[in-house]
C-alpha positions in Angstrom: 66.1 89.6 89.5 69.7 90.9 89.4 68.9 93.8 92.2 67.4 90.5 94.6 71.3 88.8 93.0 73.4 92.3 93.7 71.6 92.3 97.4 72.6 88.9 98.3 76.3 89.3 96.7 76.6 92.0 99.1 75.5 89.9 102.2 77.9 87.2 101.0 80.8 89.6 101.0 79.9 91.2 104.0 79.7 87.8 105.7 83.3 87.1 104.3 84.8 90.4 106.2 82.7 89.6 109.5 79.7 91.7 109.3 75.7 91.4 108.7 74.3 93.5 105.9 71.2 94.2 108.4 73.8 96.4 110.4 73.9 99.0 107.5 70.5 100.0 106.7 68.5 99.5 103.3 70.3 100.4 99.5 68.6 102.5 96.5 68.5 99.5 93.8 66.1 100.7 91.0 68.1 102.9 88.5 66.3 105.7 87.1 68.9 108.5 85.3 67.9 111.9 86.0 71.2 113.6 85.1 70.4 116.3 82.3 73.4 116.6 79.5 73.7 120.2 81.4 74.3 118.3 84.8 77.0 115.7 83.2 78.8 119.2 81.5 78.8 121.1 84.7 79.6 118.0 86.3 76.8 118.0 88.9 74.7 114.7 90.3 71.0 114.6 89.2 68.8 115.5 91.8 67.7 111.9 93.6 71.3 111.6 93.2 72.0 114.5 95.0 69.5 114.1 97.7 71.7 110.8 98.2 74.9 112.4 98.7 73.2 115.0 100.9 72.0 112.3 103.6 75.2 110.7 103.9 76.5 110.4 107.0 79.9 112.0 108.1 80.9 108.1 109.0 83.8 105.4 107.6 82.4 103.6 104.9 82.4 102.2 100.8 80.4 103.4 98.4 79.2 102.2 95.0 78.7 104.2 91.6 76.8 102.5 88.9 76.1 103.6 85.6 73.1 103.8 83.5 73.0 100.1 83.2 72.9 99.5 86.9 76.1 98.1 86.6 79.0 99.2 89.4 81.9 100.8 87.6 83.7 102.3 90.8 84.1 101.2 94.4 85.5 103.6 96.8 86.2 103.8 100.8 86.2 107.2 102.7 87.2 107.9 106.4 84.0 110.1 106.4 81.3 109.1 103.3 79.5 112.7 102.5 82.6 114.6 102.4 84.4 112.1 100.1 81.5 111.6 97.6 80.6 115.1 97.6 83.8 115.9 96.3 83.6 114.1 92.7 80.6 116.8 91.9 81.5 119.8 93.7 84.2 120.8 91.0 86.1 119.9 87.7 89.2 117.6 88.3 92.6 117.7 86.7 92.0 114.0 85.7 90.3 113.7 82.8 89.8 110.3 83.6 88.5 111.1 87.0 85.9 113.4 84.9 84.8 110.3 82.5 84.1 108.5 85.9 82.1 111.0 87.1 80.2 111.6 83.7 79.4 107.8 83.7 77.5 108.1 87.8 73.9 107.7 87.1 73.0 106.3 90.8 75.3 105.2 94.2 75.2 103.1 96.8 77.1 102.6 100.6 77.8 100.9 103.2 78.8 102.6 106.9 81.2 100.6 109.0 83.0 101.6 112.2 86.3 102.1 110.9 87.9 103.2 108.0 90.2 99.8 108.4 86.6 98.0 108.0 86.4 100.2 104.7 89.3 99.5 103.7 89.0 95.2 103.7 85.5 95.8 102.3 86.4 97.9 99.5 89.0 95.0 99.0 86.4 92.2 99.1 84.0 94.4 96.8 86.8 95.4 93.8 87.6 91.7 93.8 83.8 90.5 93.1 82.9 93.2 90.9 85.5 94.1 88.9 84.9 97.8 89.0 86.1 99.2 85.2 87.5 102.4 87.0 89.0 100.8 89.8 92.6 99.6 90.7 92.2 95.7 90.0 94.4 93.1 91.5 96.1 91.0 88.9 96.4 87.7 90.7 95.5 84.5 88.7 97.7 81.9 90.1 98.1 80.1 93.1 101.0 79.7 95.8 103.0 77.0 97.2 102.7 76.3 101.0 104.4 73.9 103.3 102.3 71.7 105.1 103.2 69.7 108.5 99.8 67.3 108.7 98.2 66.5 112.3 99.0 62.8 112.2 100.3 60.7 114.9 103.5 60.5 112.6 103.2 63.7 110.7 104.0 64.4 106.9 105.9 67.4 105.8 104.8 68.2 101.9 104.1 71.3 99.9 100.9 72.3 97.8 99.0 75.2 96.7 95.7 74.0 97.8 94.7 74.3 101.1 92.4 71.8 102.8 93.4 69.4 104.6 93.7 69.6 108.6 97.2 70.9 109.0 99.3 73.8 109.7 100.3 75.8 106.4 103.5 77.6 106.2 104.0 79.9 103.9 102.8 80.9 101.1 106.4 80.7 98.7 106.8 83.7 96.2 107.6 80.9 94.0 108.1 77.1 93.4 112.3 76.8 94.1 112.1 78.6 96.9 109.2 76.3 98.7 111.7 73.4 97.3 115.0 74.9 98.9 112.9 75.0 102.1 111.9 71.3 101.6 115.3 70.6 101.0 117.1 71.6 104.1 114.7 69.6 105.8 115.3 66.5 104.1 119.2 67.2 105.0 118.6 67.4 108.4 116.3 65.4 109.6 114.8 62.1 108.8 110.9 62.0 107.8 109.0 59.8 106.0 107.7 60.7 102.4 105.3 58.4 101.9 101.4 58.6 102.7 100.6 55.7 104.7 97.7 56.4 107.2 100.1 55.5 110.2 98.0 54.9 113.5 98.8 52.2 116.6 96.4 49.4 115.3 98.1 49.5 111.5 101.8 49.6 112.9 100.8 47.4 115.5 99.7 44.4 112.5 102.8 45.6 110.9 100.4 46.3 107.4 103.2 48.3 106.1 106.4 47.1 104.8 110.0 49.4 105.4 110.4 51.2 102.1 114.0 52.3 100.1 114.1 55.5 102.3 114.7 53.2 105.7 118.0 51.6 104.1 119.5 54.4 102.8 118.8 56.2 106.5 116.5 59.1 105.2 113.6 57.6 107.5 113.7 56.1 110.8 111.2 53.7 110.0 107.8 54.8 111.7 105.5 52.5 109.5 107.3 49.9 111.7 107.6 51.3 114.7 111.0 51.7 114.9 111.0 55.2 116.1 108.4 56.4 119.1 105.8 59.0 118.2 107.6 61.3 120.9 111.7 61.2 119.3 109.5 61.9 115.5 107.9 64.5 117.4 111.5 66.4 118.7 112.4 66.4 115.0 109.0 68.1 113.8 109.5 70.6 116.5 113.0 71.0 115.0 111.4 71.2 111.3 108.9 74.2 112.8 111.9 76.2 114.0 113.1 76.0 110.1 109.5 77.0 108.9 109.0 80.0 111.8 112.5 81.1 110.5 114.4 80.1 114.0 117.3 79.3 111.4 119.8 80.9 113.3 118.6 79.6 116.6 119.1 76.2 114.9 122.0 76.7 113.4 123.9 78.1 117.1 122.4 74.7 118.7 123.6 72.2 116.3 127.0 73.9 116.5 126.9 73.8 120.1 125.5 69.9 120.1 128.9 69.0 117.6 131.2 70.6 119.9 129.6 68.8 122.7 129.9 65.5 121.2 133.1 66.1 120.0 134.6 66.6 123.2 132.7 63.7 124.4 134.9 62.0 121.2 131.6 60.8 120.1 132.9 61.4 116.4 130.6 59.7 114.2 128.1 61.5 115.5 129.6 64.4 115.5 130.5 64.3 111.7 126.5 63.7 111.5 125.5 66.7 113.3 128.0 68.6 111.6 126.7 67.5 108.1 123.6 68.9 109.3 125.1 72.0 110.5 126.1 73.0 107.0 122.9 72.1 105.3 121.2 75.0 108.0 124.1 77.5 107.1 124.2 77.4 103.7 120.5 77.7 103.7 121.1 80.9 106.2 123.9 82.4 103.6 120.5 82.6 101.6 118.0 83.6 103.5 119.1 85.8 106.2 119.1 89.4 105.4 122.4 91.0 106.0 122.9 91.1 109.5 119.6 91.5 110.8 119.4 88.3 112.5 117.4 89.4 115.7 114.8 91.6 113.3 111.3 90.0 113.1 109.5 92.1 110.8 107.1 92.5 107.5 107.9 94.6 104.9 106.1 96.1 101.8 108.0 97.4 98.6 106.1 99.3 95.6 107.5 99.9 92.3 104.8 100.9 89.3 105.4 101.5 85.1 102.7 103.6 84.7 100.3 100.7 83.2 100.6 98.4 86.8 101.7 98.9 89.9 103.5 95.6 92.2 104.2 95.3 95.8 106.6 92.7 97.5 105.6 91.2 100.7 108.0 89.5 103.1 107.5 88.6 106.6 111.0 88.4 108.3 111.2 85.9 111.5 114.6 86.6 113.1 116.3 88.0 110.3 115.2 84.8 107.5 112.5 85.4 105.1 109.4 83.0 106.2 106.6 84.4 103.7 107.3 86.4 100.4 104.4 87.5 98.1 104.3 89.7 95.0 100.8 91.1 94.5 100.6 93.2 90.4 97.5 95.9 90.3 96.0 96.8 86.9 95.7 100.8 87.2 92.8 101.4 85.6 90.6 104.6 84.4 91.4 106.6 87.1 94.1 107.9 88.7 94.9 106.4 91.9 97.6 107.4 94.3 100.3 104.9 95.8 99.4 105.5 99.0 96.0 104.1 98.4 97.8 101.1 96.3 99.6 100.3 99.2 96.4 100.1 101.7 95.0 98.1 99.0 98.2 95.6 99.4 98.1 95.0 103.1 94.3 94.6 103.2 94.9 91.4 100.7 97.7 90.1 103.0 95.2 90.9 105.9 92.5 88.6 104.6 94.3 86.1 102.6 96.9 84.9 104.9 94.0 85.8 108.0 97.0 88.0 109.6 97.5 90.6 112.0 101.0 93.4 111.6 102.4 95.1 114.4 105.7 96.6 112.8 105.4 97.5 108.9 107.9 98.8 107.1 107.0 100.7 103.9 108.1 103.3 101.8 105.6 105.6 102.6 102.4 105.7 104.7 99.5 104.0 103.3 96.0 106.3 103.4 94.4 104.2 106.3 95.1 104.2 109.6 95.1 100.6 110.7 94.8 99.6 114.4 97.9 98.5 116.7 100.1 98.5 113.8 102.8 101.1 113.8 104.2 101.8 110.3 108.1 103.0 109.9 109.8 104.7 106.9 113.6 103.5 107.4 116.3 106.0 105.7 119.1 103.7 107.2 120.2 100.9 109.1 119.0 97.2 109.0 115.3 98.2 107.6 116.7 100.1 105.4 118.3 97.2 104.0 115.1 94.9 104.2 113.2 97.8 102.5 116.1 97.4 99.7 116.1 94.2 99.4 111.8 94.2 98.8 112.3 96.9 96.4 114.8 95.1 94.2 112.1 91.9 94.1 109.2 93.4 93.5 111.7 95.3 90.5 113.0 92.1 89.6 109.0 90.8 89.1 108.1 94.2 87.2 110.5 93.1 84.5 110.1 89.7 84.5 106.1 90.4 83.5 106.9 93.0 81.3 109.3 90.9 79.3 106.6 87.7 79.5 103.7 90.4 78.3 106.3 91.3 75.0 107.3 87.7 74.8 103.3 87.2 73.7 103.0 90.5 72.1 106.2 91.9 70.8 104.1 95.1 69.9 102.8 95.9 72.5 107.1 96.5 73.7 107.1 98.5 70.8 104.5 100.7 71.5 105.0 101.4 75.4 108.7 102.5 73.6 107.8 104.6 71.4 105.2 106.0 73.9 108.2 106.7 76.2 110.5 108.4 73.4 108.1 110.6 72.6 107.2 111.7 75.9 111.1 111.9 76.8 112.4 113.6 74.0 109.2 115.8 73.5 108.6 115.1 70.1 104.9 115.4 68.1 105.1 112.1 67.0 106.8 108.7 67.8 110.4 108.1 66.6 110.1 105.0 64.6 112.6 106.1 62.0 115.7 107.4 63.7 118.9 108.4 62.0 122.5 108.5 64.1 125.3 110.2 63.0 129.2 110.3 63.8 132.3 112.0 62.6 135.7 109.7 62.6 139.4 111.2 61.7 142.8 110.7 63.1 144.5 113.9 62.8 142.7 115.0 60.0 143.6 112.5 58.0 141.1 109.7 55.8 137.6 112.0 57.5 134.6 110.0 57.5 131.0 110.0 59.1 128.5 106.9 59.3 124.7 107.3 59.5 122.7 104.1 61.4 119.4 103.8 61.1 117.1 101.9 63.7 113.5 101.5 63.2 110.8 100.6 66.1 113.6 101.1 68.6 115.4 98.3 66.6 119.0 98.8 64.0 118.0 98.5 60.3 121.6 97.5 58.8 120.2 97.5 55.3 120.0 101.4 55.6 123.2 102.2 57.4 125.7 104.6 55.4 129.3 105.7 55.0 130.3 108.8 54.1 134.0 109.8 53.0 134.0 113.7 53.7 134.6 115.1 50.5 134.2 119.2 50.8 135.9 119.8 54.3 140.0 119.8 54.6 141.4 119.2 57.9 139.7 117.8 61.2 136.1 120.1 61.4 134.1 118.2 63.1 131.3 120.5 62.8 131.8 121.2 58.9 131.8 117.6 58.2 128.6 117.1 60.4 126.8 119.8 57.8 128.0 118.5 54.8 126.9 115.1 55.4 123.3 115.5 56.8 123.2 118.4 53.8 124.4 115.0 51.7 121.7 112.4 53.1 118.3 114.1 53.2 119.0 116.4 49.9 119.4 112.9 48.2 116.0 111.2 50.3 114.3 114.2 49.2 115.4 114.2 45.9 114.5 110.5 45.9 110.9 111.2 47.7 112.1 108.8 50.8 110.3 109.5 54.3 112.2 111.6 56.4 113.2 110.3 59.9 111.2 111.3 63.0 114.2 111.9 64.8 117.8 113.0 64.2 121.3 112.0 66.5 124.0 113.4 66.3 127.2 112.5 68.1 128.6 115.3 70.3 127.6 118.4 72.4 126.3 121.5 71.0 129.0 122.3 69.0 127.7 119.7 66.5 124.2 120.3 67.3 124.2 123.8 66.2 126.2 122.7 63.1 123.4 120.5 62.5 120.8 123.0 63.0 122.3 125.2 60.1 122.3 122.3 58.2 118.6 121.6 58.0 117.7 125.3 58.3 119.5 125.6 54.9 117.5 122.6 53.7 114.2 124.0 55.4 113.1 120.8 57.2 113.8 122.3 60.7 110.2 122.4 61.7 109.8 118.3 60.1 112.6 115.9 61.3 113.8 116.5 65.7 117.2 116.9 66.0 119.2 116.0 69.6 122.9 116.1 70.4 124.0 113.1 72.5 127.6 114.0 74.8 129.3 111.3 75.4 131.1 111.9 78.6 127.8 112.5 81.1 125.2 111.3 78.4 123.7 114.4 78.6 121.3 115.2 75.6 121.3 118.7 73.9 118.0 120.5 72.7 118.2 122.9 69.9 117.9 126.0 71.4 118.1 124.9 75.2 121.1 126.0 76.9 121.2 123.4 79.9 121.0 119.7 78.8 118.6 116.9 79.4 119.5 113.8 81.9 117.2 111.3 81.4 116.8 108.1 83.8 120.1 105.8 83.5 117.6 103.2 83.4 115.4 104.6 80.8 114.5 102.2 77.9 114.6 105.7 76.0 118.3 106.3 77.0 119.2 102.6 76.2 118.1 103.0 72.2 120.0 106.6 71.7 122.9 104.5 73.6 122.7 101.9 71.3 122.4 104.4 68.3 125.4 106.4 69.1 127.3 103.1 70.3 126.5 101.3 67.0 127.2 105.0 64.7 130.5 105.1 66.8 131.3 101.2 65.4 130.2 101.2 62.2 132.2 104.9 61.5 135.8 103.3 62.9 135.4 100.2 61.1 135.1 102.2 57.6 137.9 104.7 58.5 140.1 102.0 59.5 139.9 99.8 56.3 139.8 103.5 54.1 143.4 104.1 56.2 144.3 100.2 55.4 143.8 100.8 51.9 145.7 104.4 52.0 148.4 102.8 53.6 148.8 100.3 51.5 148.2 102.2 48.1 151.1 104.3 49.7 153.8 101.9 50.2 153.0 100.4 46.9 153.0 103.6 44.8 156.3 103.8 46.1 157.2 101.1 44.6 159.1 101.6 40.4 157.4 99.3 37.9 154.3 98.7 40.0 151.2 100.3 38.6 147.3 100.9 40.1 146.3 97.9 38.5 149.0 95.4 39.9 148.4 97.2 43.5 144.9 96.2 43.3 146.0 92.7 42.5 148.5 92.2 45.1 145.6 94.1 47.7 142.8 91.7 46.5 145.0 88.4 47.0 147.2 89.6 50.2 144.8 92.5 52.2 148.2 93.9 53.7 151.2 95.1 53.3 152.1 92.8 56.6 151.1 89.6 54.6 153.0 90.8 51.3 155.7 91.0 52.9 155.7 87.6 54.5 155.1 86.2 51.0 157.2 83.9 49.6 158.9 84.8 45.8 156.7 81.7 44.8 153.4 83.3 45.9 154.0 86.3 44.4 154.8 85.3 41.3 151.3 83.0 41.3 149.7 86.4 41.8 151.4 88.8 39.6 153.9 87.4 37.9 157.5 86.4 37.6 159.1 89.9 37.0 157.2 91.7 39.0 157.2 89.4 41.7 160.9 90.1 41.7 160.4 93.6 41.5 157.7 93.6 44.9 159.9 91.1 46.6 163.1 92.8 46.3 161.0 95.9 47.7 160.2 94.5 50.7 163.2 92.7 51.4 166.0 95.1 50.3 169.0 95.7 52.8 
């Protein structure tokens, strides 16, 4: 029963690309398994499976694998079918996820077509109904507004994201505001009824319908009445197309051309109308017109990926404005798949959901098919460059905004992809979710510090942050201090039996680093805890050992934590060693002071905070604090001479 169901799936799909199932000859539905544990290890096809592959045809075409269920868990095209299959068995791959797939083939079925463009839009059309587990699936579970200009005798201009009614669709939007800025301009400009009325002669003619809000405030010209002919509505629709086909500019040069003409003809009001309309089509051009391409009718296709999905940004450019704009996100799946392919994959779904033709592409690369009359270019400068640029940035922008909605419902999953990503940058044995930060802070030697931050899952932990006043080092060493306080903090956590941190920062170049390195050779946990030196002026990271440093991505999520570390170390260090000089300072000028011991210091400090403020105090406030005499004593101090 679900062979007869998987037979007539096919024909349906077939049907949906333009071809007849009866063209392709007869399939191999009954699944016996006949590959022998020694077959899956040496990675060879049993043997009706190999007489299969061996009667393939050297022809464009899709072919199935199933598994031993009989259920299809890869759909594939090939510009020539026996030499494509044959290479999954003939030798081990590098993937090892390309070598699960092929351990999972118990049986395989195909389909010939005459090009491999016709493989490529049924390979499409295939993935989308079967949902292959080690293909590339399109992640697409939402509809898209469209602009609709109806085929009435007074026609309606709307939007929706269902198609059905007899009309002509524009579009589709890549999202809601920009199908609404569209709408918009053309309520500005010209003056079309909103309302849904089923205007024909007979109904005008009995006057059924009665002239609605709209009409007095002049945003209609009242057709339900009459009051406008069928053929001056129909000069502004053909005005509302040029907006929808993107002839913005063209508008825009007319309607400058129609005020100056009226104005010379010191037809003013009108004029002022015109030119009211005039800015409503520029502003909207400021927006939409790319740069200065206003003469370049194009489509375009960007493609950014993260490793777990893959998106593409669609536009279609009609004179330089941006009529259709698309963002299509593809789950990678088991397999590795190449962004060639991806992108093929991409303009086949434009192809058959928008039922369109290309001549000029421009992409970032050359898909893997060869589609017919289309000629793809790879810009490096100029205008398409620009476009290219532009799709790029969009199909970035949607990237993020996913990944930030996927963390929004599982603030994990962030978590994990991070640590994943520090470990694989930093080249660590496990993830960082303890990290330690530290930094040195003196001003000529004087008051040395260091601060240790902690962050844990990528995230600061406040609770744990430390100060350190350098107690063994005289003079600015940097690199002396650095020892004595790691030597300091995980003597103590071992002492304690705390958990050592996965990964150790320290503030400077190697200089540090190496100082560091002693450190935790003398302490033996070297081969436990990664250590990395973070410079600050090129934010180069230092290896132990390594000679040259490591530049990671400037956009790296990785970068942005040890940033954040060294930022925050940097912070919390200079806020300690500027209230530990405060105090100093202050301590100082007091001690100076005859008849003034530690105690009354530590009164006047605790009650004033500075020397500035105690010597802005009043005798009066003083004395509340310490005492007549002595008041006398610290007042005359700061006010002698």
């Amino acid at each position: 029963m679900d062979m007869e169901k998987d037979k007539e799936t096919e024909r349906n799909i077939l049907a949906g690309v333009g071809r007849d199932i009866d063209e392709f000859g007869g399939f191999e539905l009954e699944i016996k398994p006949d590959r022998t544990p020694q077959d899956i290890r040496d990675n060879r096809p049993g043997q009706r499976l190999r007489e299969k592959i061996l009667g393939l045809p050297e022809s464009p075409g899709v072919y199935m694998y199933l598994d031993k269920t009989g259920k299809v868990i890869y759909v594939g095209k090939a510009k020539r079918l026996k030499r494509r299959v044959s290479s999954y068995f003939n030798r081990r791959h590098d993937s090892v996820r390309t070598n699960l797939l092929v351990r999972n083939i118990v049986d395989m079925r195909f389909i010939v077509v005459a090009t491999e463009e016709d493989a490529l839009l049924l390979e499409n059309a295939m993935i989308k109904e079967y949902q292959p587990r080690y293909n590339v699936l399109l992640k697409d579970d939402k509809s898209y507004p469209w602009i609709v200009v109806t085929k009435e005798l007074y026609p309606r201009v709307f939007m929706t994201r269902e198609k059905g009614i007899d009309a002509r669709y524009y579009g589709p939007y890549s999202n809601l505001q920009s199908a609404k800025t569209v709408l918009q301009l053309i309520r500005e400009v010209y003056p079309l009824r909103s309302c849904r009325h089923a205007l024909d002669e007979k109904s005008i003619a009995r006057n059924k319908y009665s002239l609605c809000l709209d009409y007095h405030i002049h945003k209609c010209l009242g057709p339900c009445r009459g009051l406008i002919s069928p053929h001056g509505y129909g000069e502004y629709i053909a005005r509302v197309r040029q907006i929808l086909n993107g002839e913005t500019v063209e508008l825009e040069r007319y309607l400058r051309e129609e005020m100056s003409r009226l104005s010379e003809q010191w037809k003013f009001e009108e004029a002022q109308d015109v030119k009211e309309k005039y800015e409503a089509v520029r502003r909207y051009n400021a927006k939409s017109v790319i740069g200065d391409s206003a003469s370049l009718s194009t489509d375009m296709f960007a493609y950014v990926e993260n490793g777990e999905r893959a998106f593409v940004n669609f536009m279609h450019l009609a004179k330089g404005a941006v009529t259709q704009s698309l963002n299509l996100e593809f789950r990678l799946q088991k397999t590795d798949v190449a962004k060639e392919e991806i992108l093929s994959l991409a303009i086949a779904e434009i192809m058959q959901r928008f039922d369109r033709e290309f001549n000029e592409v421009i992409v970032p690369f050359l898909p893997d098919v060869e589609f017919r009359n289309v000629q793809f270019t790879v810009p490096q400068r100029g205008e398409k460059r620009k476009v290219l640029d532009i799709g790029v940035k969009n199909a970035t922008q949607y990237m993020n905004d996913r990944e930030r909605q996927a963390e929004k419902m599982n603030p994990e999953r962030g978590v994990e992809k991070l640590m994943a990503q520090m470990k694989s940058d930093f080249r660590l044995n496990t993830e960082p979710r303890h990290i330690e930060c530290f930094d040195n802070s003196n001003i000529q030697g004087t008051n040395p510090v260091a601060s240790c931050v902690v962050f844990r899952n990528g995230k600061p932990a406040r609770r744990d942050y430390r100060h350190f006043n350098i107690k063994t080092v005289v003079g600015a060493n940097d690199f002396a201090s650095m020892k004595e306080v790691l030597h300091r903090r995980y003597t103590r956590m071992m002492a304690e039996g705390e958990s050592l941190p996965q990964l150790v920062v320290v503030d400077g170049g190697k200089g540090q680093l190496s100082a560091a390195v002693e450190a935790f050779d003398e302490m033996g946990i070297r081969g436990e805890v990664a250590l990395v030196g973070i410079a600050k002026r090129l934010e180069e990271i230092y290896f132990p050992g390594d000679s040259l440093p490591l530049y990671i991505d400037k956009k790296s999520q990785s970068l942005r934590v040890i940033q954040a570390l060294r930022d925050e170390a940097h912070r919390f260090g200079i806020t300690h060693h500027r209230n530990r000089r405060s105090k100093s300072q202050i301590n100082s000028e007091l001690d100076s002071i005859m008849g003034i011991g530690p105690k009354t210091a530590a009164t006047l400090m605790k009650e004033f905070k500075s020397v500035k403020r105690m010597r802005e105090a009043t005798l009066e406030q003083l004395e509340a604090a310490i005492g007549k005499s002595r008041a006398v004593t610290v007042y005359a101090h700061f006010h002698q001479g």
